[in-house]
N, C-alpha and C positions, 0 to 999 in steps of 0.2 A: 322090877328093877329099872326099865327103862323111862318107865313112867315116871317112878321117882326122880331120876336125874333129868327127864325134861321140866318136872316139877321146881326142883333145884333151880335149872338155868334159868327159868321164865322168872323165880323169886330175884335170882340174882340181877339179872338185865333189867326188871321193874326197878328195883333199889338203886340200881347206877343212873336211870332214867330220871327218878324221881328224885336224885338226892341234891343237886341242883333249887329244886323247893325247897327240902327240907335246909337245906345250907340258909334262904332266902330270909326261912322262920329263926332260924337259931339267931340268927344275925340282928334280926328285928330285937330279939331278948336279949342282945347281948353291950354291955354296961361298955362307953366311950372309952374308958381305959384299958378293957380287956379286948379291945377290937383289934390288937396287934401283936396279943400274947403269942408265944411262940415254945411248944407247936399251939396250935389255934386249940380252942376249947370245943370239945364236939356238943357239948351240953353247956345250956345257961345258968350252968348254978344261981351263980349269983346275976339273977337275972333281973332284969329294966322294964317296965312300962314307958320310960320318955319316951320310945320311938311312938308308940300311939298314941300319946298325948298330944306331940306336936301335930301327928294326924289329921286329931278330932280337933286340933285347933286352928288349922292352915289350909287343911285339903277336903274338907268338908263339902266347899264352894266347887271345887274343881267334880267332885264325886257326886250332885246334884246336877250339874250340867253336862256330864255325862252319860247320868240315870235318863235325862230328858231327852237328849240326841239318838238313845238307843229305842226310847217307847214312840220317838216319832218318826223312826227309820224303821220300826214292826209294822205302824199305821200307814206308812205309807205305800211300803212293800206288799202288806195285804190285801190293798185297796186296789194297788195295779196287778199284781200277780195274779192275786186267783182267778179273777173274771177274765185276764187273756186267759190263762192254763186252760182254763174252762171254754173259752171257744176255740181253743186249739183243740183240745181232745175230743169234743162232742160238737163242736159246729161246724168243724173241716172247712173254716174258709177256704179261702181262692189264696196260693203264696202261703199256706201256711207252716210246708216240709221247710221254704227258703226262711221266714220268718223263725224258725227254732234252729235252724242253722244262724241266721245272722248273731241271736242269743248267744248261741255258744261260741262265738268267736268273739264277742262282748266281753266276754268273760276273761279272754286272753291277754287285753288291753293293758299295758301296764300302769299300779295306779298313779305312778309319778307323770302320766301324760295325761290322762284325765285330769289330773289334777290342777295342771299348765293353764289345760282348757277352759276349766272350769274360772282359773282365777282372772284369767281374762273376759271372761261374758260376765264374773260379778263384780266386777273391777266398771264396766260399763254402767251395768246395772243397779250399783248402789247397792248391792247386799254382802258385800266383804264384812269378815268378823261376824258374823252372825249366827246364831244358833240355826234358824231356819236354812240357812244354806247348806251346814252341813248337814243335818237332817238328808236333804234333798241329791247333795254330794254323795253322801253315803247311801243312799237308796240306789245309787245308779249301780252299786256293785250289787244287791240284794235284789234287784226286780229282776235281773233275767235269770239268778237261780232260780227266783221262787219260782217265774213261770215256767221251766223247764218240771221242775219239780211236781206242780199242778199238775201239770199236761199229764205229767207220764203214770201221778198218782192218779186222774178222774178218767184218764182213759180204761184203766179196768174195774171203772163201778160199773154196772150191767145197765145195760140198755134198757131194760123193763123198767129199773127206777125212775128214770127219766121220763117214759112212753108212756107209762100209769099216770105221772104228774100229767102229761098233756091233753094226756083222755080228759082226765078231770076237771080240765080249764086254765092250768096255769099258766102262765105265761113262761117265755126263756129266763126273763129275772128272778119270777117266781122260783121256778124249777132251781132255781143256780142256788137264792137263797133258803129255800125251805127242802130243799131235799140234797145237793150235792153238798152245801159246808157242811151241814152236820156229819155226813160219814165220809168229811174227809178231815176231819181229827188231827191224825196222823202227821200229814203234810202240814197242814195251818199248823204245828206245834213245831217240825223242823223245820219250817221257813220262817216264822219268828226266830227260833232260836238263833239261826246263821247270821240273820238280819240285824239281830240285838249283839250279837258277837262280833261283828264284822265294826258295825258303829261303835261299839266301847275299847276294842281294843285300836280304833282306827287314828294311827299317827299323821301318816302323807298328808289328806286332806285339813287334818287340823294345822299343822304345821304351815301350809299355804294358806288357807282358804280363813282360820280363824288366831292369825299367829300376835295379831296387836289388839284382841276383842276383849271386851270385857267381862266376855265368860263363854271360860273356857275348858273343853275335857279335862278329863284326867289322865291322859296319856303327855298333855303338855302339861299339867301340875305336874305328874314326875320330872318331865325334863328341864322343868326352870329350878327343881325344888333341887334335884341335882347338881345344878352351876351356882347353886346357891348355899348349898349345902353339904360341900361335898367331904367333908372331915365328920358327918353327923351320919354315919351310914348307918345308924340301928334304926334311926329315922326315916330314912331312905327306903329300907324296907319292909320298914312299917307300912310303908304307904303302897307298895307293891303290894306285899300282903292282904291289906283292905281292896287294894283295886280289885285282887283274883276272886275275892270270897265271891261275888255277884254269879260271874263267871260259872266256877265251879256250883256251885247251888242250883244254877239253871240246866248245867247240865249232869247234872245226880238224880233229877229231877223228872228229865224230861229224853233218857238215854233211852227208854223203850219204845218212845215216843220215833226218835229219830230214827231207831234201826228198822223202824217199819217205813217209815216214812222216805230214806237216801235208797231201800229196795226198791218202791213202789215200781211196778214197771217192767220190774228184772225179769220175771218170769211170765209166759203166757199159756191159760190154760190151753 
């Protein structure tokens, strides 16, 4: 019986949780003149396609240069993370306890000052509005998780791995690429993931860094599509809608992936 009624409550709190989406999809189906019926219609009967029409016809541009900001904040985040992670855990520089301390206090930063920062060094620099900036904007939140995350996942692959590769001749890049990425899986799939979450859902930085560019997320296609559109709410949601599918899909996908990957670390044998 007890079991039952936790059962119960955890259905009930997921549905209050989750209804908020479900509200976001009904609305996307739901036809301009019934947007104000009263009481609201829980279901789209007489439901609408124009909100994704206008979608696939508007926000297309904004969802392609968003796909790019996110595949080039994974590459870039991979490329710096794992090889620090990896000589943090296995090569014990000199400074390296203060170096994963400085990381984590990185992380504390708020992004609206990084953001300040950022728009005055590419305001000098010549790369305001640009895709490549924020690319490199949004890597700055994604590289000290991933190294952290490296660190604490390649710190408990066994020492023999390593020590077998050296017998054998390889070198330390060898060693990093031919034996620690491949079983470290786990991590390279949640540091992607955060990496590409962090750049797609990313407002601050677009907002400053890419606000008069000529291509631009999709978190600023919703907000211009908004001030533009704002009596067209099935439309509006449409496009919420399409923005989440990416999202959701990566992490439906990639949930086992993670849960191995945010423990790495936790426990020592």
């Amino acid at each position: 019986m007890s079991r039952a009624l936790k059962t119960v409550a955890g259905l009930g709190l997921t549905a209050v949780m989750l209804f908020p989406v479900y509200w976001m999809i009904n609305v996307s189906f739901t036809r301009d003149t019934d947007m104000r019926a009263d009481p609201p219609h829980l279901f789209p009967f007489d439901g609408t396609l124009e909100g994704y029409r206008a979608v696939l016809d508007q926000q297309l541009p904004y969802l392609g240069t968003s796909l790019l900001i996110g595949v080039g904040t994974v590459a870039v985040t991979l490329a710096l993370s794992a090889p620090a992670g990896y000589s943090l855990a296995k090569l014990r520089p000199r400074g390296g306890g203060a170096l994963s301390f400085v990381l984590l206090i990185a992380q504390m930063i708020p992004g609206i000052i990084m953001a300040m920062g950022f728009y005055a060094i590419y305001l000098r620099a010549g790369v305001l509005n640009s895709v490549a900036g924020l690319i490199l904007a949004d890597s700055t939140i994604a590289v000290p998780f991933g190294v952290l995350i490296f660190a604490a996942f390649m710190a408990g692959i066994p020492a023999e791995l390593t020590d077998a590769a050296m017998i054998d001749g390889a070198s330390r890049w060898r060693t990093f690429r031919s034996v620690i990425l491949p079983v470290s899986r786990n991590a390279i799939v949640t540091v992607s993931l955060f990496a590409f979450l962090w750049a797609w859902s990313d407002f601050v930085f677009a907002a400053t860094l890419d606000g008069g560019g000529a291509h631009q997320p999709i978190t600023l296609g919703i907000y211009h599509y908004i001030g533009n559109n704002n009596q067209q709410w099935n439309a509006i949601m449409a496009t919420a809608v399409v923005a989440s599918v990416p999202a959701t899909v990566l992490l439906i996908l990639a949930q086992r992936y993670v849960a191995a990957g945010v423990t790495a670390g936790a426990v020592k044998d």
